[in-house]
N, C-alpha and C positions, 0 to 999 in steps of 0.2 A: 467600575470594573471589579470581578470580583476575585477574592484575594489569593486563589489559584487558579485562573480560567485560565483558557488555553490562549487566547490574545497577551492578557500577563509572561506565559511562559513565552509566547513566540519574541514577543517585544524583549524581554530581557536577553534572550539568547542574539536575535539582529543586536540592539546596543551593545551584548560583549564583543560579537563576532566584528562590528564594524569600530568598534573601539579598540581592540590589538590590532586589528587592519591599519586604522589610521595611527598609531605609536609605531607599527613598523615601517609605514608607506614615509610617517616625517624623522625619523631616521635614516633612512635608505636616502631621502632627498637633500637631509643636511649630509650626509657625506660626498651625496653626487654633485650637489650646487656649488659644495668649496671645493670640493677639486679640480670642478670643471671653471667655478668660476676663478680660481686661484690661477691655474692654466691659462685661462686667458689672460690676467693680468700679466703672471712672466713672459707670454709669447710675444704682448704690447712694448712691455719692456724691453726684450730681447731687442724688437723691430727701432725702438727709439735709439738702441744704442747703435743699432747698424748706422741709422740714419748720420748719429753724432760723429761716426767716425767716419762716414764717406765725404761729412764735412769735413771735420779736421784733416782727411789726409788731403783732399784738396785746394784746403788753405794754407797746409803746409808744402804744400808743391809751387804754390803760386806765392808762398810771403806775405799771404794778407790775412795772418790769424787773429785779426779785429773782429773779421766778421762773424766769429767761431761762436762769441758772447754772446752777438743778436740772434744767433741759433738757437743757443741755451735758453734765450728768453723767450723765444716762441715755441719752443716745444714744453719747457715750464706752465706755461698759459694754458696752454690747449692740451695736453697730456696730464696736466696735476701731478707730475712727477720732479724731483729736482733731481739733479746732475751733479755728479763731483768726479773730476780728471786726473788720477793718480798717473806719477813719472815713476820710472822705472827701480828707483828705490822706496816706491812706497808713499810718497810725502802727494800731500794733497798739492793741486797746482792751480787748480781752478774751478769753478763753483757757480752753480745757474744762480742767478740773484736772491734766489726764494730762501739760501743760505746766508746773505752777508755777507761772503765772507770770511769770514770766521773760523773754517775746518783749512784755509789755508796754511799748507808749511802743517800740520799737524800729521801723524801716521793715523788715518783710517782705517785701515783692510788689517784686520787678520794676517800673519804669517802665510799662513795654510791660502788661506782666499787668494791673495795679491799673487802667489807661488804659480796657482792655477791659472790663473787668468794673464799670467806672464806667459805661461806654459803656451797658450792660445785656445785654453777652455774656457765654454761658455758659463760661468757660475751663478748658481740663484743662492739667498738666504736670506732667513726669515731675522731680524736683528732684534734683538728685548729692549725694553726703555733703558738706556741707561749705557749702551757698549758704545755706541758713538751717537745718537741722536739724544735728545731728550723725547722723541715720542718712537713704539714702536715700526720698525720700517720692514718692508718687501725690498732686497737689494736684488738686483741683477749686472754683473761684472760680464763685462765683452771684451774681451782683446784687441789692441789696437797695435799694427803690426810696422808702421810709420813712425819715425820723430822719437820724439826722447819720452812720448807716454808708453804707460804701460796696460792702460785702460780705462775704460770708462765705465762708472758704476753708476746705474738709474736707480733712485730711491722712490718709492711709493709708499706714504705713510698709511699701516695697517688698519687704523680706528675707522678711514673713509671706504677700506676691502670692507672691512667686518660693515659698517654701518649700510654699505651697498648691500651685502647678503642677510642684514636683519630686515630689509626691506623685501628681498623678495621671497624670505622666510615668511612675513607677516602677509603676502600676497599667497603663498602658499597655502599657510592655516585659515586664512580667511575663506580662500576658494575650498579648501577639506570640509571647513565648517556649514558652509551651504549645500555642499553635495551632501554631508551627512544628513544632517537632515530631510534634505529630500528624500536621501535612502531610510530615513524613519518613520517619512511620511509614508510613503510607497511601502515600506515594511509593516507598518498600520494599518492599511486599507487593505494590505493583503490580507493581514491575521485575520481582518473583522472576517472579511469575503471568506475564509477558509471557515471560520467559526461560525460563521452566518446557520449553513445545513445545521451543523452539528447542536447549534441551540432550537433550531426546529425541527427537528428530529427527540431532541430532548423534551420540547412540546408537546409533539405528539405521542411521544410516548408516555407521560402522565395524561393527555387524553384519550389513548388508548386503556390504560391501565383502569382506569375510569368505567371501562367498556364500551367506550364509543371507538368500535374498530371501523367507520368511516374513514378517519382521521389517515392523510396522503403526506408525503412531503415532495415539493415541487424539485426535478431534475431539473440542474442548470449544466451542468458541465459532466465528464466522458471522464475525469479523473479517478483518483481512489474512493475521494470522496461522493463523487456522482456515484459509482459499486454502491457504497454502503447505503445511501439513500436510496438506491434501486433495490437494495436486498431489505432493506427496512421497510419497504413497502409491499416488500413480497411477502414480507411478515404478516404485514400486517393484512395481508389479503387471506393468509392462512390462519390468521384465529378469527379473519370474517369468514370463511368456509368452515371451519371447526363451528364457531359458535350456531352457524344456520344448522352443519350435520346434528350436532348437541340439541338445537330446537326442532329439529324435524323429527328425530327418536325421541324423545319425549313424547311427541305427538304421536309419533306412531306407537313407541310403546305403550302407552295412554291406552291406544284403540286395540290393540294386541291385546293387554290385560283387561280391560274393560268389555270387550268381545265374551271371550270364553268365562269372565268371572259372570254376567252377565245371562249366558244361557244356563249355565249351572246352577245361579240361582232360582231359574223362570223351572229349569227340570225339576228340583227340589222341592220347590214351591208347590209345584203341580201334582206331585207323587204325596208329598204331606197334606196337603186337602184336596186330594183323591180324585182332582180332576184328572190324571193320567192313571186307568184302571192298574190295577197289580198285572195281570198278563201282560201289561207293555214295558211294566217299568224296568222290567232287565234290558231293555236296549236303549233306552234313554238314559239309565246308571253307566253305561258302554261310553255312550257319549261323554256323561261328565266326568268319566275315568281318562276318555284322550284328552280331555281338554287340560284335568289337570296333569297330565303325562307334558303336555305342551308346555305349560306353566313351568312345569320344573326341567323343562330344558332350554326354555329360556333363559330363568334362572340360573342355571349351570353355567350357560355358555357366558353370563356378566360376569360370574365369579371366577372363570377361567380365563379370561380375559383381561382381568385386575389384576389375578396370581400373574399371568405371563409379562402383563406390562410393569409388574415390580418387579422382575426379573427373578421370581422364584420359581422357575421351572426345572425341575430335576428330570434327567433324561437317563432312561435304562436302555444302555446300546446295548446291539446284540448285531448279530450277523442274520441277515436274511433274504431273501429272492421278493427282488423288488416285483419281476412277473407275476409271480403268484399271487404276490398283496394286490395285485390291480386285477388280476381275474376273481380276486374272492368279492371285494367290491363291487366289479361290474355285477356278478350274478345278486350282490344284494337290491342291485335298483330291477329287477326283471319287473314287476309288476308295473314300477313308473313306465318302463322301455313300453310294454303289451301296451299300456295306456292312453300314450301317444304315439303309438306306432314306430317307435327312434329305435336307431340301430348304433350301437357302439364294435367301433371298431378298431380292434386293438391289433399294436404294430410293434413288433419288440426286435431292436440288433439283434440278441443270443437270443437264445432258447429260454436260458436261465442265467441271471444277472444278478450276485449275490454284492448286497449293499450293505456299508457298515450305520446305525441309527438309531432310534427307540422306534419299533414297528408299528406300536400304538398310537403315536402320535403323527408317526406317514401316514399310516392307514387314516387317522382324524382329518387330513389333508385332502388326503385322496377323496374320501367322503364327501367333501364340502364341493370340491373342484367338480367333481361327478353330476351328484344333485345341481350343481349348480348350470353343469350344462347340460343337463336334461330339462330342467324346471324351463328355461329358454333357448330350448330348441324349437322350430318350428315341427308341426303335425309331419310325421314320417321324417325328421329328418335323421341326418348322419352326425356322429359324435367319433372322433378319433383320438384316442390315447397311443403315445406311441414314448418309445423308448431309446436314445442316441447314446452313444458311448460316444463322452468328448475327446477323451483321452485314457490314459492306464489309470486314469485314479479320479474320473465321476463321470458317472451319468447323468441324462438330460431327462427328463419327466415331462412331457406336453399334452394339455387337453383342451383339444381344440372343438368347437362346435359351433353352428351356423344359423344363430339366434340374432336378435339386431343390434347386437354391436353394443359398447361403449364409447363416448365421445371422449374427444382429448381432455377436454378441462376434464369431464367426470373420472377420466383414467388418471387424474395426481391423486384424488383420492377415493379410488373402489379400497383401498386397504386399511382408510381408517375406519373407525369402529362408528358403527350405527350407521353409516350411511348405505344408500340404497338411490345409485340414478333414475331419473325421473324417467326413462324410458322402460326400467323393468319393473317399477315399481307395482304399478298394475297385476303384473306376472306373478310377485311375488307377496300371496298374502300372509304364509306364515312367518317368513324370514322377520330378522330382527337386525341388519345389516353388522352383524358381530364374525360371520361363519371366516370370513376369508382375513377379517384382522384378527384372528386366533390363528390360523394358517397360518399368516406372515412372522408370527410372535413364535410359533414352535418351528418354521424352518431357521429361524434367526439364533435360535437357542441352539442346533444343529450348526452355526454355524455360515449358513445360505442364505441364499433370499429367493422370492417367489414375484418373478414379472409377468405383466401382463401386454401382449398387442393385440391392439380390436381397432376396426372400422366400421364405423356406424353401417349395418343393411348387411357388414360381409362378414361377423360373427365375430367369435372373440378365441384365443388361446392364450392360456396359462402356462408358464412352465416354471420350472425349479429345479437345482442340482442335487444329487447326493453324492458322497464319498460312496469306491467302492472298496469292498472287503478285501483286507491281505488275502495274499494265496496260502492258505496253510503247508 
């Protein structure tokens, strides 16, 4: 075991917790055993003295207190108690055999005691070695309301109370001591079973780190612990999604750069050993001027991408009419619209909806949102932009169009970077699946966020909040 794991902490924490348990549980029951068992003891004795004097007054009625003796010796026997008969001054008179004797004619009781017990109170007291026994006693005094006594005091010597309660003390510890254990066992097998996930989990997470994002941990149980293993695996499905989006842009940027490096080379080539005569080569120079115009906006778009995810985005807010920003955009795509025949259709609450922001970088938004549902729109279709006022203080931005959709799983990540679902992928030859996790990186610097709903065949909408402007 090792020399802080979580089974170490659990087990020392059960052995303190059940070790104050058990020093209060054998306290509480040493006070409850002798007093209840003490109790009992006086109530016996009580009972034996009633018994002694319902004899004595009836031997004293009848004139035959012979028989009083053979009383004293059977309740002696069978009670383990001995008897001594005080008369009304005090003086011992008679004595169960287990005495001799001996305490006859002598003053036993206390002042105080003997006073009481004349009185017709019932008295108990605990006596030390040495006041009239030679071994510690339990007295009990009864009053006897007959004859020339003045009571009857039952003796129980204390070493046989104590040795009876060290007996069922040592019945006590003994039964604490196998229930704890049990509860150690039982507190063992739990820790392992709690620790169990948590060490394979810790498994796989050096086999993950490794880069084998395969790597599962099996769900046993609905608890906290089952959470974290369910979230651990969610993890781990998301740097298996990251890692494939990570190897599918490489691949595709691979073919992206490799495409246009590719013809610009074969253009180049062709125009320098004059297989492309001089009257043509101003339109094939055109070419490898877009291609590299393409190059360096893809370029642009990784390095802006890097700035936004280090969190270096500076934002120059201004005040400005969010309507306007979306009519200058729509008219910048008219040649895509002409091309596929799509109609954008814009739907605004007010006339004019002034929003507080950096307008450069809505506009950047809007851009990508736009092109992006024109590029997959169907031949003639409809594109609607529309504008909600949520409340006094933002609006709602939606662009919706009726392209084929995104699937669930591909909708947890259309916003990370490089990815590109496998259904528009086709659609999409110059994307570099960057455009809309740039979006999400400057509506977040704004403050917002940028969601998407789609169903696959029934098209997709985007939308996102903006604050709007104080009223001057």
């Amino acid at each position: 075991m090792k020399k802080d794991s979580i089974v170490r902490k659990q087990m020392l924490l059960y052995m303190t917790t059940i070790g104050i348990l058990i020093l209060l549980l054998c306290g509480s029951l040493a006070v409850i055993y002798t007093n209840h068992y003490m109790g009992e003891k006086k109530e016996e004795l009580v009972g034996q003295g009633e018994k002694i004097a319902t004899a004595y007054s009836k031997a004293y009625r009848t004139g035959n207190l012979g028989d009083l003796s053979y009383e004293l010796q059977i309740l002696e026997n069978y009670m383990e108690s001995g008897v001594v008969l005080v008369n009304r001054d005090g003086k011992v008179v008679l004595t169960s055999p287990g005495f001799d004797g001996v305490l006859i004619g002598d003053d036993m009781m206390y002042e105080d005691l003997t006073q009481k017990v004349l009185h017709g109170e019932i008295v108990t007291h605990q006596m030390k070695k040495g006041e009239v026994f030679d071994t510690p006693m339990l007295v009990v005094g009864y009053p006897v309301t007959e004859g020339y006594l003045a009571g009857i005091f039952m003796c129980r010597p204390l070493p046989e109370i104590e040795a009876s309660l060290m007996e069922m003390y040592q019945m006590s510890i003994l039964s604490l001591f196998f229930v704890s254990l049990l509860g150690l066992i039982v507190s063992f097998l739990t820790a392992k079973h709690v620790a169990l996930p948590l060490v394979m989990m810790n498994r796989a997470a050096k086999v993950i780190a490794n880069g084998d994002f395969e790597q599962r941990v099996e769900i046993k149980s609905n608890d906290e612990v089952g959470e974290l293993a369910q979230s651990f695996n969610h993890m781990a499905e998301s740097l298996q999604a990251h890692e494939k989006v990570q190897k599918d842009f490489i691949a595709n940027i691979s073919h992206d750069l490799r495409s246009p490096l590719t013809s610009m080379n074969g253009f180049l080539t062709a125009m320098l050993d004059g297989t492309i005569p001089a009257e043509k080569q101003g339109k094939y120079l055109q070419i490898v001027l877009e291609e590299t115009e393409r190059l360096s906006r893809m370029t642009q778009g990784i390095v802006e991408l890097s700035r936004a995810q280090s969190s270096a985005i500076l934002l120059e807010e201004s005040n400005f009419d969010i309507n306007s920003l979306i009519r200058s955009n729509i008219d910048l795509l008219e040649p895509q619209l002409k091309e596929k025949h799509a109609i954008i259709r814009a739907i605004y609450d007010e006339e004019k909806t002034m929003v507080r922001g950096d307008k450069d970088k809505i506009s950047r938004v809007l851009q990508n949102l736009l092109n992006n549902a024109v590029k997959f729109s169907p031949e003639g279709g409809i594109i609607e932009v529309e504008t909600t006022l949520l409340d006094k203080k933002k609006v709602l931005i939606s662009v919706k169009d009726e392209g084929p959709g995104i699937s669930q799983e591909d909708q947890k990540y259309v916003f990370d970077r490089f990815f590109k679902s496998d259904t528009t992928r086709n659609e999409d030859k110059v994307g570099s699946g960057i455009g809309l996790a740039i979006a999400k990186e400057f509506m977040l610097a704004h403050g917002e966020n940028i969601t998407v709903k789609s169903e696959e065949g029934k098209g997709t909408t985007f939308a996102f909040c903006l604050k709007l402007a104080e009223k001057e």
